[in-house]
N, C-alpha and C positions, 0 to 999 in steps of 0.2 A: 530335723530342720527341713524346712521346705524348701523343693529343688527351684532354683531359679537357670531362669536363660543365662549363658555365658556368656562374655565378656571379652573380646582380641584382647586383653591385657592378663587375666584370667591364667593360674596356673595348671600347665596341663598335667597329666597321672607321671607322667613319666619327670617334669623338672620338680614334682612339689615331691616326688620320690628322692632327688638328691637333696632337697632342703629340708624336708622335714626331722631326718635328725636330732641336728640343731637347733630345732623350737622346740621339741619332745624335749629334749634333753634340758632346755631353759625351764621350759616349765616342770619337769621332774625337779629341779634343783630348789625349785619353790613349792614342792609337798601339794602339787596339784593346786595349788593359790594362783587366781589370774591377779597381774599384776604386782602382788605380794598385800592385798587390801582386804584380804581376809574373807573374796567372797567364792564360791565353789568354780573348777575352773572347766565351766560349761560352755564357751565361747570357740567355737571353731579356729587353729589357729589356721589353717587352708585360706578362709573365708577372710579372718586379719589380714594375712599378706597378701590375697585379690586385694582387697581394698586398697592397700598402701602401695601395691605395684598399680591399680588405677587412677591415683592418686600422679604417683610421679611419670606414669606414661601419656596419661590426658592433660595434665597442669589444671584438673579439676580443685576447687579449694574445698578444703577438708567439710567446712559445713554442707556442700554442695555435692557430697556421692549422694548414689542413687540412693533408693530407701531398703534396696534388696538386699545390701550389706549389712553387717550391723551396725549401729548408731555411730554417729560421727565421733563421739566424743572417745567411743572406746577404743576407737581405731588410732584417733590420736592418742591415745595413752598406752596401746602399746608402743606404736614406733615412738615416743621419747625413751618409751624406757627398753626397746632394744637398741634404739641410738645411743641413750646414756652407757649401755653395758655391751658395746662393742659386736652386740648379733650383728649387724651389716657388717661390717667388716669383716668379721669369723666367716660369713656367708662367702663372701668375695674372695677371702684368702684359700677356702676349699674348693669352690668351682677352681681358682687360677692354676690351685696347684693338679686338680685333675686334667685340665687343659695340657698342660708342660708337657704332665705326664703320658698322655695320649699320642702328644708331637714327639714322643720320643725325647723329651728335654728332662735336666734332671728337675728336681720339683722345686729345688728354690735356684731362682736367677743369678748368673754371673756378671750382668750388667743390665745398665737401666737407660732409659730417658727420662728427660723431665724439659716442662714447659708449662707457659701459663698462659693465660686465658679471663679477659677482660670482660663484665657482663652485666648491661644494666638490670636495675633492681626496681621491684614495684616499691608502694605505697606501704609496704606492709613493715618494710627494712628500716629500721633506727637509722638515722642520718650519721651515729657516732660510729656505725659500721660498716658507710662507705667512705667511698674516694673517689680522684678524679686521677686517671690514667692523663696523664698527659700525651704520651706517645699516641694512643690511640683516639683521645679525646672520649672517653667513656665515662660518665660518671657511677659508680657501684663499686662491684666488689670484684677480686678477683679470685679464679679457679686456678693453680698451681698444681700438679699432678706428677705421679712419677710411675713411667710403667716401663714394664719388661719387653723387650726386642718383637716380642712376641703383640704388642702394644695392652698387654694384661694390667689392670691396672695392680699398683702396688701402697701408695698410697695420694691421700690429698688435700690440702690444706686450703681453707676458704678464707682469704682475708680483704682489709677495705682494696678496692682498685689501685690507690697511692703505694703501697707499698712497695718498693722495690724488688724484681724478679729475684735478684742475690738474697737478700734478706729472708722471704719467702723459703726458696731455694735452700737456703742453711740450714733451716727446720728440718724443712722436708726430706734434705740427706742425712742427717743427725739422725732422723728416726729410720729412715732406711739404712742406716747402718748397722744400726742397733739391730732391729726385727731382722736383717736378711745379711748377715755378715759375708756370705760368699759371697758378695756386689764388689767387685772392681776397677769397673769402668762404666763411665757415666757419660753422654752427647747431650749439648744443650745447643742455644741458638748464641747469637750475637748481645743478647740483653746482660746476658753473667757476665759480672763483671771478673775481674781479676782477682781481687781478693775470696769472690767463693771459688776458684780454680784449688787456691791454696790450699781454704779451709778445706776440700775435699781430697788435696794432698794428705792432710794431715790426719785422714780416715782412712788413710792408705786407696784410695780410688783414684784411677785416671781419670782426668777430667777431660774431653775435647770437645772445641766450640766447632760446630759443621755452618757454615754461611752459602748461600745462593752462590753459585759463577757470576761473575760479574758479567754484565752484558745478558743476561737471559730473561727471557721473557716469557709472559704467559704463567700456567702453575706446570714446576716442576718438582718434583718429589725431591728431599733435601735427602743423601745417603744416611741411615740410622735414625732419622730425628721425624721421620716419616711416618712411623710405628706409631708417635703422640699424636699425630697432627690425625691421622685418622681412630684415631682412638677419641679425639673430640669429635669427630662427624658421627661417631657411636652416640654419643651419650645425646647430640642434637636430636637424636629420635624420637627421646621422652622431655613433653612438652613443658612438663616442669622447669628443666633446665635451660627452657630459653631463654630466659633470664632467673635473676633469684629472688625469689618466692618469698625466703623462709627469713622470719624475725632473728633467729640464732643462725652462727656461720657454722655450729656443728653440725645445726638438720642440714645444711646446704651440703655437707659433708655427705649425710646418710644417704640424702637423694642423689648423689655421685656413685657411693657405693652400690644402693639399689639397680640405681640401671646398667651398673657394670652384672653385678647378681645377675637379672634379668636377660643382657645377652649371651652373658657365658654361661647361663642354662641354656638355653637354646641352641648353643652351639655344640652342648654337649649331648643334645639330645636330637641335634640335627632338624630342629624347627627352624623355622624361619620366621625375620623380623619385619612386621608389617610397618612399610612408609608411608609416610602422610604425604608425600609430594607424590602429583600427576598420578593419581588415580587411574588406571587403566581398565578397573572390572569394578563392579560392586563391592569386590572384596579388598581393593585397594592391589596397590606395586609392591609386592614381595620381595624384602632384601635377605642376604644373609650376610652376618656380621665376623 
């Protein structure tokens, strides 16, 4: 393959070291078949996930990479069919648990947050799968998330904006119950109503609602429920996510999981995550996440 110039989105030797595994391992499990179509499986998967992490870091559209990638079409046919077959996810659930494990924590979590997240939609989004946030006045979908103290995310469910935080919310603990049984206690905000407090009784989880001081002004960090709130100023990096993109709410999913993948590589590798706000050098303001 011919070497091309890199990419700030672009996997470096050291984070495509901890994913690559996991795509060895996908495509061993299909006898060396790309995508399981019966043709030889001669496609860089490195060069796949550049593409699909330039994808969800620029908010570029899929016909629109550059031409040094390979073809648009192929690129989107892997990521549906590592989003159909849970690769983002698997990606995300082994970075979170080598992070824990690094902080000294044990590798699956004793408690969670959860919170959502309200975000208009382009032109591209079936109208049957949004909604209209009344609280917030947004009309789209909404982002619903559940992460670890550590603000790792754990999982997250893309649904219309209308749907109610609880509702959301009941999913989303049902399957964190399931996948992460040591979870016992759970912070949310003022939106959960009363009946998911129950339902999360009934999973054997603490549930506690954390709200502002009254009288306070300006932004103050809410104790525990902080971890999500900046755990959303993560995912704002990759310009995909500034609003939702994607026709189906499960890509909107993958591209959650993606740019979780994507920081907590880097954090494991102790790179750092380029901002797009106030440019200070040519080379842009350097975060770490």
């Amino acid at each position: 393959m011919t070497e091309r110039r890199a990419y700030p989105s672009d996997l470096s030797d050291a984070r495509w070291e901890l994913i690559e595994p996991v795509l060895s391992a996908w495509r061993y499990e299909r006898h060396g078949r790309a995508l399981g179509f019966g043709r030889p499986a001669e496609i860089d998967l490195r060069e796949i996930m550049n593409a699909i992490l330039h994808v969800d870091r620029t908010g570029v559209q899929w016909r629109y990479l550059p031409h040094d990638f390979p073809n648009w079409n192929t690129v989107y046919g892997y990521f549906a069919k590592w989003q159909s077959q849970g690769i983002f996810t698997q990606l995300n659930g082994l970075l979170r648990k080598l992070i824990r494990e690094r902080e000294g924590r044990n590798a699956e979590p004793s408690a969670c947050v959860i919170d959502a997240q309200s975000v208009k939609t382009s032109t591209s989004v079936p109208a049957t799968s949004q909604g209209t946030d009344n609280a917030k006045k947004i009309v789209g979908r909404k982002r619903s998330i559940v992460t670890d103290t550590l603000g790792l995310l754990l999982a997250v469910l893309v649904t219309a904006a209308s749907v109610q935080d609880s509702v959301a919310g009941t999913h989303l603990l049902d399957r964190v119950a399931a996948e992460h049984p040591t979870i016992r206690k759970t912070w949310v905000d003022g939106g959960y109503r009363k009946h998911f407090v129950e339902h999360a009784a009934t999973l054997g989880i603490d549930m506690e609602i954390t709200a502002r001081t009254p009288g306070t002004r300006g932004f103050t960090p809410i104790p525990k429920r902080w971890a999500v709130e900046r755990t959303y100023g993560w995912l704002m990096l990759h310009r995909r996510l500034a609003r939702d993109y994607e026709t189906l709410p499960a890509h909107s999913e993958a591209m959650v999981h993606l740019a979780m993948t994507d920081l907590r590589a880097r954090r494991l590798t102790g790179e750092s995550t380029v901002s797009w706000r106030e440019p200070t050098s040519s080379d842009q303001l350097r975060v770490t996440g």
